[in-house]
N, CA, C and O of each residue as an XYZ file, in Angstrom:
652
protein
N     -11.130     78.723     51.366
C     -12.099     78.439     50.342
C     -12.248     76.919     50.232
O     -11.265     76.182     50.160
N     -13.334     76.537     50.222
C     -13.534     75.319     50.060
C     -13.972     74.819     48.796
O     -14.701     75.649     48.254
N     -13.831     73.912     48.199
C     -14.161     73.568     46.408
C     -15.444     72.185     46.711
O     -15.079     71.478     47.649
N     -16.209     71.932     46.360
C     -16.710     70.584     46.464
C     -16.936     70.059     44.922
O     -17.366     70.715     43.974
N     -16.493     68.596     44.951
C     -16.681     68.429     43.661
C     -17.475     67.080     43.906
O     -17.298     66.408     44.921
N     -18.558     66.658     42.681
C     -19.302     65.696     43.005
C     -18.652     64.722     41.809
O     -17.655     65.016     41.151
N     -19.443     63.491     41.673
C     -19.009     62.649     41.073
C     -20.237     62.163     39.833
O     -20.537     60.970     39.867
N     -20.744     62.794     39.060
C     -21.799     62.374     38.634
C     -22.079     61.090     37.901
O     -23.196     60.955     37.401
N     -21.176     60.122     37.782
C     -21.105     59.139     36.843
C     -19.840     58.951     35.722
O     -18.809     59.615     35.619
N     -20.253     57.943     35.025
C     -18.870     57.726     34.317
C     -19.716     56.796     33.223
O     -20.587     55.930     33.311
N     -18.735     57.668     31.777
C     -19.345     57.361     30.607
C     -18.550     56.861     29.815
O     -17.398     57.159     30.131
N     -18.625     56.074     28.696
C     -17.893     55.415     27.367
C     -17.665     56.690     26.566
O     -18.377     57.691     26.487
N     -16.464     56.401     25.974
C     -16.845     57.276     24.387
C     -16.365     56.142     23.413
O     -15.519     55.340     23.809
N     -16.898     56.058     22.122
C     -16.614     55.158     21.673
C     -16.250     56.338     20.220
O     -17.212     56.859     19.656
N     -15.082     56.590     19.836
C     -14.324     57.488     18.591
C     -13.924     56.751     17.917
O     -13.131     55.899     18.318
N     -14.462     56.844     16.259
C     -14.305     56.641     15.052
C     -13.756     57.740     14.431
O     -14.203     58.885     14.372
N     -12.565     57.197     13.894
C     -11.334     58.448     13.009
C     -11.135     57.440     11.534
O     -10.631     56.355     11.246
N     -11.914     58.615     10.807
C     -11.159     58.316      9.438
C      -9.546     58.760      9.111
O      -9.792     59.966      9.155
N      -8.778     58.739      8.956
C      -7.588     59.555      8.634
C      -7.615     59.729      7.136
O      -7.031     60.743      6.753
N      -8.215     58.894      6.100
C      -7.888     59.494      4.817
C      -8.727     60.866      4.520
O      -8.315     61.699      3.713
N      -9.871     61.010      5.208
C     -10.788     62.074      5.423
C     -10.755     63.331      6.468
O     -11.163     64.483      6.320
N     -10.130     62.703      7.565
C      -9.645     63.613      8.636
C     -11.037     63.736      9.589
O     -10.912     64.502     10.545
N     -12.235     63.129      9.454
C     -13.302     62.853     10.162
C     -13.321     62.013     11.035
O     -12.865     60.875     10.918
N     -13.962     62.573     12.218
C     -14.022     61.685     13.428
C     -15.576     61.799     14.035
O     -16.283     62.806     14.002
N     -15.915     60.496     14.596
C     -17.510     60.195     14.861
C     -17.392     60.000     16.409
O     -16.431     59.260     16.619
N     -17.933     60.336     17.441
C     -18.132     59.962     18.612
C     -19.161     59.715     18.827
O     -20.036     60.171     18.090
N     -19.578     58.693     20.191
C     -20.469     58.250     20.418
C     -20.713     57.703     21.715
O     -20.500     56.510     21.932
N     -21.192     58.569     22.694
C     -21.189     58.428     24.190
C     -22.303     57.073     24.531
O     -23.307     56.887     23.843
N     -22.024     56.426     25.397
C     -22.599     55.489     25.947
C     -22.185     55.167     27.063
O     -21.046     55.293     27.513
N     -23.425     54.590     27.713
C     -22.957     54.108     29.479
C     -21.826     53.312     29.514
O     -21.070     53.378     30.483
N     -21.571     52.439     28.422
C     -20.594     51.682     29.505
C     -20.375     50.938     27.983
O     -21.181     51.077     27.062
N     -19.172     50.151     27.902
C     -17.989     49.869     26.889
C     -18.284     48.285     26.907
O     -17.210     47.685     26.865
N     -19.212     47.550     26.948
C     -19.561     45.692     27.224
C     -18.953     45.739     25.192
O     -18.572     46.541     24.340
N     -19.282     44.081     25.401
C     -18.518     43.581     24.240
C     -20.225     43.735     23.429
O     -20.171     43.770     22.200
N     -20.975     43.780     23.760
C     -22.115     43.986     22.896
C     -22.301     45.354     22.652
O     -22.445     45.589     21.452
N     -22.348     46.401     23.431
C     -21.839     47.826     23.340
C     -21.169     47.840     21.640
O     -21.792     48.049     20.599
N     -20.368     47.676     21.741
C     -18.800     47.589     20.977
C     -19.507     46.995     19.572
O     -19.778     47.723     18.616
N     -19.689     45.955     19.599
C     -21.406     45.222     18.241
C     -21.921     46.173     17.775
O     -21.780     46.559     16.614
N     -22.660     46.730     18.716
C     -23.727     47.877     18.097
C     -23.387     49.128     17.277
O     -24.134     49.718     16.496
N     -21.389     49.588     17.785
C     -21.202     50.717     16.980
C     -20.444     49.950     15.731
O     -20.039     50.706     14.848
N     -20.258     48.861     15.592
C     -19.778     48.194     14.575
C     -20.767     48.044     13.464
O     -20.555     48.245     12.268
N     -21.974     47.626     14.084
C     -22.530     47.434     13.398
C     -23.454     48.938     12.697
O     -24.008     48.980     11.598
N     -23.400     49.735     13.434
C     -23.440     51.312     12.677
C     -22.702     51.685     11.880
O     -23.113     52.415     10.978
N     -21.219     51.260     11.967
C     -20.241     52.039     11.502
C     -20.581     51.050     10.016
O     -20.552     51.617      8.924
N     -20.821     49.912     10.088
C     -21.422     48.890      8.700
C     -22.325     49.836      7.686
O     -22.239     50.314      6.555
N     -23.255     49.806      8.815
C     -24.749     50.017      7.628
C     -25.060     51.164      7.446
O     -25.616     51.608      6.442
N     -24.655     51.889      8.623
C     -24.769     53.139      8.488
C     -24.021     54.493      8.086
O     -24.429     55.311      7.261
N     -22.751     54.573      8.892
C     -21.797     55.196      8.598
C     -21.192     55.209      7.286
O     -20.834     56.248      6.730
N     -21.044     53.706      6.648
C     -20.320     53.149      5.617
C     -20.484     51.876      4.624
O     -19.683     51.015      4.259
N     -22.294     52.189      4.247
C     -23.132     51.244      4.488
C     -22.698     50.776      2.223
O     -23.376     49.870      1.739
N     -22.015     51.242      1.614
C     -21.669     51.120      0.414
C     -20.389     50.785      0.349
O     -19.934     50.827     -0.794
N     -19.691     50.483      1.140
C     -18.011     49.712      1.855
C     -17.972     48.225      1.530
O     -18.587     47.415      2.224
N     -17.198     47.847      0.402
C     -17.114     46.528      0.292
C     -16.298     46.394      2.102
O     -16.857     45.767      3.002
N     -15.224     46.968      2.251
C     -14.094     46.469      3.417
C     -13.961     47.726      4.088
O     -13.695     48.785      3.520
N     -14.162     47.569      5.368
C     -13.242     48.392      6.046
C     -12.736     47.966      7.136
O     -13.169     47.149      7.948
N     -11.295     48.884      7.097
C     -10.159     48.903      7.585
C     -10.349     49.072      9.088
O     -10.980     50.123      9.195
N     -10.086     48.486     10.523
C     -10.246     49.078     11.541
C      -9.348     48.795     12.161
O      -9.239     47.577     12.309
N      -8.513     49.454     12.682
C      -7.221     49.473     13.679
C      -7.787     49.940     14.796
O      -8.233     51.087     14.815
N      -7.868     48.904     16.182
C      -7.335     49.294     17.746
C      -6.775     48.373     18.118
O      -6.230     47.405     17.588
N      -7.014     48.900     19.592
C      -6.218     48.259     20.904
C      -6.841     47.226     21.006
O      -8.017     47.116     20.658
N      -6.234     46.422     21.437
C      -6.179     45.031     21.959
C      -7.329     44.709     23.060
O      -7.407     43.600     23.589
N      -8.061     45.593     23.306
C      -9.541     45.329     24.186
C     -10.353     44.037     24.356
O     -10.628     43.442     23.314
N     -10.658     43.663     25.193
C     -11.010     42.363     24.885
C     -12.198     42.103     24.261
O     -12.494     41.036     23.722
N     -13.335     43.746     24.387
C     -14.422     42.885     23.383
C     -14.375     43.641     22.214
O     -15.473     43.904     21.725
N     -13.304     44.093     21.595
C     -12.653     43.861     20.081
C     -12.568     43.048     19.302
O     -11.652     43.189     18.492
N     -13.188     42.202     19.211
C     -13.043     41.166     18.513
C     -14.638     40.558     17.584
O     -15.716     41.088     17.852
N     -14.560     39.669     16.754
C     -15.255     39.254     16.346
C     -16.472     38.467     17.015
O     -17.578     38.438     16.474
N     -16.193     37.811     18.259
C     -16.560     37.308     18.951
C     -17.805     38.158     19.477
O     -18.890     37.592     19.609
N     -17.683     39.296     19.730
C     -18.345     39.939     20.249
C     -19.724     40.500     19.309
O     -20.851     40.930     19.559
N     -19.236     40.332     18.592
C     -20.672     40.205     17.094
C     -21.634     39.174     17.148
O     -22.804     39.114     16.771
N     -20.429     37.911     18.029
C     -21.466     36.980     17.951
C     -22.762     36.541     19.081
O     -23.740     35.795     19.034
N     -21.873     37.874     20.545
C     -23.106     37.635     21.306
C     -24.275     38.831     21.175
O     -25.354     38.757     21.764
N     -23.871     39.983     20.277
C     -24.776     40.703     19.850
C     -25.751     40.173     19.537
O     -26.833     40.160     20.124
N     -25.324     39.490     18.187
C     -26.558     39.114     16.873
C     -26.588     37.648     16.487
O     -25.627     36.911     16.711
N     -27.567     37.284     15.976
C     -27.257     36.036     15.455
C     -26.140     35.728     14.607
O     -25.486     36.488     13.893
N     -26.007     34.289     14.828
C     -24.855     34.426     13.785
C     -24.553     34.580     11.840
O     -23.479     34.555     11.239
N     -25.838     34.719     11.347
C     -25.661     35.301     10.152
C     -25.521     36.639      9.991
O     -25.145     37.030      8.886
N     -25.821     37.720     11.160
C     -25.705     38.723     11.260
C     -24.245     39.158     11.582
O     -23.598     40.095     11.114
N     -23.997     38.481     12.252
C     -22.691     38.798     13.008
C     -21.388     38.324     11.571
O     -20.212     38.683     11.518
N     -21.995     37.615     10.772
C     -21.111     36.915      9.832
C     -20.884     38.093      8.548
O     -19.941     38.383      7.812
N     -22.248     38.568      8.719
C     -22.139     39.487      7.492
C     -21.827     40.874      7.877
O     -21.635     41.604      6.904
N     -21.749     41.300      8.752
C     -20.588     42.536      9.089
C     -19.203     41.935      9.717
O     -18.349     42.808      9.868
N     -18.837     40.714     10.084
C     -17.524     40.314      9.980
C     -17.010     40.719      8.791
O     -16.079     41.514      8.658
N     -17.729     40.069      7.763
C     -17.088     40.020      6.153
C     -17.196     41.370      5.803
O     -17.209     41.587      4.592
N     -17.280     42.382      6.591
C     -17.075     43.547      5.829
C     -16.052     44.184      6.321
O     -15.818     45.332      5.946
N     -15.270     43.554      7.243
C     -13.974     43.877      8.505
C     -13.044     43.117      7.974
O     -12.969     41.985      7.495
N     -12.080     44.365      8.254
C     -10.463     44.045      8.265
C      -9.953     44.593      9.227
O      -9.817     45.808      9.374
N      -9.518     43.463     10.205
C      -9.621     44.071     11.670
C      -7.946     43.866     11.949
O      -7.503     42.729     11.787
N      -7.003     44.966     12.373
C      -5.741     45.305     12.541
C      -5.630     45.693     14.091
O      -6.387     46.588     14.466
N      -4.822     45.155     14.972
C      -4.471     45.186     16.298
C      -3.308     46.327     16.340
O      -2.631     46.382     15.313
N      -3.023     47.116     17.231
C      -1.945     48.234     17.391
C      -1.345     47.073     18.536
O      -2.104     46.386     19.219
N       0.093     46.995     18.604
C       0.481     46.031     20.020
C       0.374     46.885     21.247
O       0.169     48.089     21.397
N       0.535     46.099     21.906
C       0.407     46.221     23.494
C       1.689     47.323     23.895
O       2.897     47.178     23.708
N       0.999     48.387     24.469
C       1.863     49.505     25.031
C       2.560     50.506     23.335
O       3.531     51.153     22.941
N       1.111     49.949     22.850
C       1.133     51.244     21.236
C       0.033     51.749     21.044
O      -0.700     51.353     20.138
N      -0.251     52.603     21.762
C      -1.659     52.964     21.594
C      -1.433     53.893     20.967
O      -2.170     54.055     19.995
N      -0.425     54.839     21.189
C       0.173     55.612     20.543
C       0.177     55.690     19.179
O       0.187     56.811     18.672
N       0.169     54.456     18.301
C       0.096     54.393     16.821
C      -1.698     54.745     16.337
O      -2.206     55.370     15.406
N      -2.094     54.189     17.189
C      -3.785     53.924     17.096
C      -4.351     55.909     17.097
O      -4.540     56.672     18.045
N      -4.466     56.143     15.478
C      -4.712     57.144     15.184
C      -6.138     57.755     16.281
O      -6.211     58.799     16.930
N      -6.917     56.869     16.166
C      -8.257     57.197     17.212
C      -7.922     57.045     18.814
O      -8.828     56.909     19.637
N      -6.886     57.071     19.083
C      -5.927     57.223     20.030
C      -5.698     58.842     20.341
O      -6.326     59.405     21.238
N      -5.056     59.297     19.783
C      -4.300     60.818     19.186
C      -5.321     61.257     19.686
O      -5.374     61.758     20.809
N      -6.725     61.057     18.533
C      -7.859     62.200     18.968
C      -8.733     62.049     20.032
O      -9.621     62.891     20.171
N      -8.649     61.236     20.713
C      -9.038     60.897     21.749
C      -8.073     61.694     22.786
O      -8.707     62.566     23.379
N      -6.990     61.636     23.081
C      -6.095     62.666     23.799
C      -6.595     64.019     23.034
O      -7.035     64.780     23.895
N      -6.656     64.398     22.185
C      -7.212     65.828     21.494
C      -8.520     66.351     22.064
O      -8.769     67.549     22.190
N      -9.397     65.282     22.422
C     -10.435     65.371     22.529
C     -10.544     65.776     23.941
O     -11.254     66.744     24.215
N      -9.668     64.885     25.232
C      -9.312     65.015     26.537
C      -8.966     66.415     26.558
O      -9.540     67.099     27.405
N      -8.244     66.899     25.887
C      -7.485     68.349     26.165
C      -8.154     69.575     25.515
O      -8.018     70.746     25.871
N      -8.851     69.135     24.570
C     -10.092     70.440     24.163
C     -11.155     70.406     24.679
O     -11.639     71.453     25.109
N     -11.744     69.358     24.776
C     -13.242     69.547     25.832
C     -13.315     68.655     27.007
O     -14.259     68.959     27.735
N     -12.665     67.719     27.395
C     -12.738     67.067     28.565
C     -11.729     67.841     29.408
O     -11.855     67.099     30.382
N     -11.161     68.405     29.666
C     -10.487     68.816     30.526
C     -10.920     69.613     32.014
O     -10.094     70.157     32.747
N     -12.399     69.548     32.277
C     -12.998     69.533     33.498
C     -14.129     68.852     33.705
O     -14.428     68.117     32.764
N     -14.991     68.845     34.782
C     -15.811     68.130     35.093
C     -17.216     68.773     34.585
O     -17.748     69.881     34.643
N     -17.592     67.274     33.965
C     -19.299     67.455     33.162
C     -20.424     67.211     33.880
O     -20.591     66.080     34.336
N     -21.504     68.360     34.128
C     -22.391     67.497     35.089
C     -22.898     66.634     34.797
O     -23.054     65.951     35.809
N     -23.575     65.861     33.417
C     -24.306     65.288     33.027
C     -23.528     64.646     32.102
O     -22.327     64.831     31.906
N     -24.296     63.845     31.514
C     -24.636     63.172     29.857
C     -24.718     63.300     29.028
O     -24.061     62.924     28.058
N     -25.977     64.160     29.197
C     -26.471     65.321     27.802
C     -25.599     66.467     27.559
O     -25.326     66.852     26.422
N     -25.206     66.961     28.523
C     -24.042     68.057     28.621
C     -22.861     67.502     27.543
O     -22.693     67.740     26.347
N     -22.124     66.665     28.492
C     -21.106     65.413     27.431
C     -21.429     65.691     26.224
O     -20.659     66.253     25.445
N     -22.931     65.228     25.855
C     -23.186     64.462     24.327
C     -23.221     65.528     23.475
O     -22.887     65.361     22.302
N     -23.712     67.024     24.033
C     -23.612     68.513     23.568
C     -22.217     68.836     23.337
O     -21.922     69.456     22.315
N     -21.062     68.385     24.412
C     -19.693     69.336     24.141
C     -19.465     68.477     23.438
O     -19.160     68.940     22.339
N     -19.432     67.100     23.457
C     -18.343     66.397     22.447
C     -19.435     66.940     20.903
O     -18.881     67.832     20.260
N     -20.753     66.512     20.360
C     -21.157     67.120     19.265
C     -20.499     68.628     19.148
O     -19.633     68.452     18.291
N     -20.459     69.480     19.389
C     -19.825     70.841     19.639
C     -17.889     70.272     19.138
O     -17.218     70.634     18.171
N     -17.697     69.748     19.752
C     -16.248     69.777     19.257
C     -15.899     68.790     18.385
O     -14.740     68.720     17.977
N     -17.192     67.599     17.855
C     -16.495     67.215     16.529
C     -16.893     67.917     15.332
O     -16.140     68.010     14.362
N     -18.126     68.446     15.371
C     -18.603     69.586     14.100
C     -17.646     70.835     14.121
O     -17.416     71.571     13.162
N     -17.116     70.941     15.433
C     -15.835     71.984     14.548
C     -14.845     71.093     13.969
O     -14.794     71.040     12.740
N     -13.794     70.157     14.883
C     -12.584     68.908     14.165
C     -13.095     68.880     12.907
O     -12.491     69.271     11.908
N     -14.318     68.377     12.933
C     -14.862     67.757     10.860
C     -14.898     69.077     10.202
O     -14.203     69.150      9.189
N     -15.724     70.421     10.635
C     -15.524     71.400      9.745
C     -13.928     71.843      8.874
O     -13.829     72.418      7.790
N     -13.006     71.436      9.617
C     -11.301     71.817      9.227
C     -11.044     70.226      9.274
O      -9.961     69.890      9.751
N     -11.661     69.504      8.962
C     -11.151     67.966      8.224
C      -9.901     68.055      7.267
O     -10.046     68.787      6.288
N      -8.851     67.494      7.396
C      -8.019     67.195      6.712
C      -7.474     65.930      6.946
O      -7.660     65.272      7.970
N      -6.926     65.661      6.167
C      -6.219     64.163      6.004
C      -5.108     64.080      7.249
O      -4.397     65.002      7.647
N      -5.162     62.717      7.746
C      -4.043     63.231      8.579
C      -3.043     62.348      8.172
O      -3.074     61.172      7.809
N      -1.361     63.883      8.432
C      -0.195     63.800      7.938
C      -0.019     62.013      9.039
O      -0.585     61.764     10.104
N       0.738     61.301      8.417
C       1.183     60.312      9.473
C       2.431     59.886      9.205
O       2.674     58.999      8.386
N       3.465     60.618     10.019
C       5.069     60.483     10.016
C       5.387     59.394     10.435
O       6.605     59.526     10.323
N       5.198     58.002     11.000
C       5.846     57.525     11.492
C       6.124     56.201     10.529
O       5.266     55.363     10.252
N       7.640     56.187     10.031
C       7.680     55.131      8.978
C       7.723     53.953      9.181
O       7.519     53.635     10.352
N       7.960     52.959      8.308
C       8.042     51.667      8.755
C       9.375     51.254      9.253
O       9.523     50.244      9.941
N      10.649     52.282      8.793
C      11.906     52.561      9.433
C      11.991     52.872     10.964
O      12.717     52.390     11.834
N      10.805     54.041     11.028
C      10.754     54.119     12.315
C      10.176     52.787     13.359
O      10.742     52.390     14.378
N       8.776     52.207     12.712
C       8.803     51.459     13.691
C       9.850     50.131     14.041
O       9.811     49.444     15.062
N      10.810     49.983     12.860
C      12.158     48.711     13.040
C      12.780     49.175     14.575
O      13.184     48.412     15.451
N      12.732     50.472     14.607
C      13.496     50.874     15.618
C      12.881     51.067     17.131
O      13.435     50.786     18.194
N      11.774     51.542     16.951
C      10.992     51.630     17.995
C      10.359     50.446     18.612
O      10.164     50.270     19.814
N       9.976     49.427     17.347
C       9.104     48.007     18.141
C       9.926     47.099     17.343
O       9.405     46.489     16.410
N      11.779     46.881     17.764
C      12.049     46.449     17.203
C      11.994     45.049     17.434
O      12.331     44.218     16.590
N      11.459     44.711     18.876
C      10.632     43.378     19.769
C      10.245     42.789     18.932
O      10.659     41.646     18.741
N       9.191     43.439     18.033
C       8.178     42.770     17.283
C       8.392     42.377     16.020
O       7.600     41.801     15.274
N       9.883     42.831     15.736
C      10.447     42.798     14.051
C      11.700     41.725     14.415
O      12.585     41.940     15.243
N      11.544     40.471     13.556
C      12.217     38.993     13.813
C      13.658     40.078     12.995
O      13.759     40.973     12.156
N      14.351     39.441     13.707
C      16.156     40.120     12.974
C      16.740     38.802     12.093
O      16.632     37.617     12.407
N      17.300     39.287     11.065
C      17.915     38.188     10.153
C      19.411     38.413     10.285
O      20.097     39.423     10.126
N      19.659     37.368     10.569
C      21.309     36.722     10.778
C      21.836     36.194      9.194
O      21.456     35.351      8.382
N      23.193     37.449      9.295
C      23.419     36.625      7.680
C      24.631     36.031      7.468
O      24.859     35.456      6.403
């Protein structure tokens, strides 16, 4: 038996996880540029969370994560005034693991990515399909890992006091 498998392309997902809500937003796109990255920021601003004095955003260390990248989006009063609505938190290097939109992103790999998509639209159908169920059973998510735990786990990153 012979199998042939083709290669149809390769897509972004760009996942937004609330955890106090247990809601998660996806958002397929060609490709992950630092202006890419602007544009869902700047959704997740006006649109998503457009009555938000601050919000909170924890990832990875990506390089067009950053503020910077607002600034080759938009002008810079634009880029200034969804800065000021960011509180932007880094997970360290080789913790992605903490990075809650992490988790569901592996959740996401193992409930609907787990074979090959012909398309785009297909994609943009299963992943809609599997976050309107995730959000229908929204719950808060439990998050065990204490600040005890991380002394121990990233204890690299925690200065030790000599007494």
């Amino acid at each position: 038996m012979f199998i042939s498998t083709q290669r149809n392309g390769v897509s972004n997902l760009f996942l937004f996880f609330e955890p106090l809500e247990g809601k998660r937003h996806v958002v397929v796109t060609d490709q992950r540029t630092a202006v890419d990255w602007a544009h869902q920021i700047r959704n997740l601003a006006d649109v998503e969370y457009p009555r938000a004095e601050r919000i909170t955003l924890v990832m990875d260390n990506l390089n067009t994560h950053t503020g910077a990248s607002l600034y080759k989006a938009f002008a810079p009063e634009e880029a200034r005034r969804i800065l000021d609505k960011l509180e932007i938190h880094y997970t360290p290097k080789h913790g992605s693991w903490l990075n809650m939109a992490e988790i569901e992103l592996s959740i996401l790999s193992r409930q609907c990515l787990d074979r090959c998509i012909p398309d785009q639209e297909t994609l943009r159908m299963e992943i809609a399909a599997w976050q309107e169920q995730r959000n229908a059973i929204a719950q808060p998510m439990e998050w065990r890992f204490t600040s005890e735990d991380a002394r121990v786990k990233l204890k690299k990153l925690y200065p030790t006091i000599k007494k």
